[in-house]
C-alpha positions, -999 to +999 in steps of 0.1 A: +000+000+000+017+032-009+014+064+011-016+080-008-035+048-002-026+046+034-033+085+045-063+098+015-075+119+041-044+137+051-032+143+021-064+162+010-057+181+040-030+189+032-039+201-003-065+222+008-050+238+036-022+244+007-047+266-014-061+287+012-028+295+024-019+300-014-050+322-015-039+344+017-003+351+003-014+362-028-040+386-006-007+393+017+016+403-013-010+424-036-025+438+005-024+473-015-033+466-049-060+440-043-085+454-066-074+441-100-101+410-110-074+384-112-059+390-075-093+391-065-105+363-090-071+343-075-082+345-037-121+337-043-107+307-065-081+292-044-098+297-012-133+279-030-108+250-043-092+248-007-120+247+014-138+220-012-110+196-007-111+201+034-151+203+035-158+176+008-128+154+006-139+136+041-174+127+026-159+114-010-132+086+009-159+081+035-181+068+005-152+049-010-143+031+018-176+019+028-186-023+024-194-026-015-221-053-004-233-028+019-239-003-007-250-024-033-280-036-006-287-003+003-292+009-036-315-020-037-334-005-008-337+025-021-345+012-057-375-007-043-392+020-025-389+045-055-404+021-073-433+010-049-436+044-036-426+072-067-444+100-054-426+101-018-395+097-035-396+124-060-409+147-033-377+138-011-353+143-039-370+174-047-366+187-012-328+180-006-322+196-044-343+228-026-324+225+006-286+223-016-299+254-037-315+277-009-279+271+012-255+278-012-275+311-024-276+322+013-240+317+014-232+336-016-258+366-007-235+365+029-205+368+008-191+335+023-178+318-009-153+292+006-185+279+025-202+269-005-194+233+004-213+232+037-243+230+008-240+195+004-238+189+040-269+207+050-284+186+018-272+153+029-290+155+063-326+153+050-312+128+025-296+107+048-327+104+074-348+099+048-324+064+035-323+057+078-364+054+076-361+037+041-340+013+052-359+005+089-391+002+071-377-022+047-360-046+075-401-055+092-379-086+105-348-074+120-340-106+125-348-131+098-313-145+095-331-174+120-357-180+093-335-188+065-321-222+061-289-229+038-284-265+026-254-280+007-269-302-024-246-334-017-268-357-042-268-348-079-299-362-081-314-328-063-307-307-091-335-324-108-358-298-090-337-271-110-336-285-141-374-276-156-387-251-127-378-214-124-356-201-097-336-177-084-302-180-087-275-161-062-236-160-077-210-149-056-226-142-024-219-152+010-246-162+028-241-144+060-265-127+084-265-097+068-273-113+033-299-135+042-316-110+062-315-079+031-328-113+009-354-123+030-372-093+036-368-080+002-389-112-005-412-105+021-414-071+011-425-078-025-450-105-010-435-134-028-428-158+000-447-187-001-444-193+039-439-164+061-409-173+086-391-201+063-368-192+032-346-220+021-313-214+000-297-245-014-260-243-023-249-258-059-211-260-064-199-266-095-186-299-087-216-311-080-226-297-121-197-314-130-203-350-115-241-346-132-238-328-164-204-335-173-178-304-176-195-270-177-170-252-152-138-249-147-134-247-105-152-277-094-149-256-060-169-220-063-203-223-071-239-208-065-272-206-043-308-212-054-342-209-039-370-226-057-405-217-068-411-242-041-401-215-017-410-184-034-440-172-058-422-157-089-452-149-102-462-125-078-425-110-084-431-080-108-393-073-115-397-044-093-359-043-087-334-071-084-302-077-068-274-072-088-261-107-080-293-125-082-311-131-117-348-150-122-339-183-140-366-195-160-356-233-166-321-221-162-308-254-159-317-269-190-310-233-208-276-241-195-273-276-207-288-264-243-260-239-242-235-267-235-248-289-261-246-261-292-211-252-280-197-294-280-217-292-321-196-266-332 
């Protein structure tokens, strides 16, 4: 890890604290003759550059450095209640745009141009309470890790439930708490379970593919997790908004072996 990966923040700092001091030297040295429009342009522009990279630079490797499954469950979140409830959502959009615009004109009527990045700030708190309420209304079940089951398939035969019927297919998740509880209630929260309080995810490694099917991977190690129609209604899913990692088979399996079959005829 070099240094700018190991101290972002402080070298951001360090920048910005660079151009404001920039800025008040150049105010220092023209002190008496301050009234051209570049000295004056100068000051405004290196002070509004400095103070971005102190104000915003914390924000920008905050969002960087957060868990990338975090944020790609949390996009889902958000995805799924702008779609179930538009309205609300283009009202809260519309109200942090109001609240970004009415702070930074206040700032610049006040004169205050090296505060203009406090905008986003003042923004981001309406935004970020209203993803807080998003997201608590979307976990109902804070807990439904204890409702989901995970299985290894140890029988080739078993994949006989795949091979015709629809499912949804997982690849390259970890099933941990935090996964099965974001998958679960996003189920429950589209009304697709079949059985409240019981979600079943089988795990198929490719191996197991292998041993049945004959080569169709290469790691007979990594694989993917199912759950069945048995578990949950696709019908009653309306491709609201999906999971990056998860895609709606429809006879997948035997797509798969088709697929395998034309590329052994070539």
């Amino acid at each position: 890890m070099n240094f700018y990966q190991k101290h972002t923040y402080l070298i951001w700092q360090l920048i910005g604290w660079g151009l404001v001091l920039a800025a008040f030297i150049v105010l220092l040295v023209n002190l008496n003759d301050y009234n051209h429009d570049y000295i004056l342009g100068s000051v405004v522009f290196l002070t509004m550059f400095g103070t971005f990279a102190i104000f915003v630079s914390p924000l920008v490797i905050w969002l960087r450095k957060r868990d990338k499954a975090e944020q790609e469950r949390n996009r889902c979140i958000i995805e799924l209640h702008s779609k179930l409830h538009p309205v609300q959502e283009v009202i809260s959009v519309l109200f942090v745009i109001f609240i970004f615009f009415a702070a930074t004109i206040a700032i610049a009527r006040l004169g205050l141009f090296f505060l203009f990045p406090l905008g986003f700030y003042l923004a981001a708190v309406p935004y970020l309470l209203h993803r807080y309420i998003v997201k608590k209304k979307f976990y109902q079940i804070p807990d439904a890790e204890k409702y989901c089951q995970t299985f290894e398939l140890t029988r080739p035969e078993g994949l006989e439930l795949f091979e015709q019927a629809p499912a949804f297919v997982y690849f390259g998740i970890i099933p941990d708490d935090k996964t099965l509880r974001f998958i679960y209630n996003f189920y429950r929260k589209c009304g697709s379970l079949r059985q409240e309080q019981s979600l079943r995810l089988v795990h198929v490694t490719c191996g197991m593919m292998n041993r049945r099917y004959g080569t169709l991977f290469q790691n007979g190690d990594e694989g993917f997790w199912c759950v069945s129609s048995e578990d949950v209604d696709i019908n009653k899913y309306t491709a609201i908004c999906y999971y990056s990692r998860m895609t709606i088979y429809e006879g997948w399996l035997r797509a798969l072996l088709e697929q395998k079959a034309a590329a052994e005829s070539v």
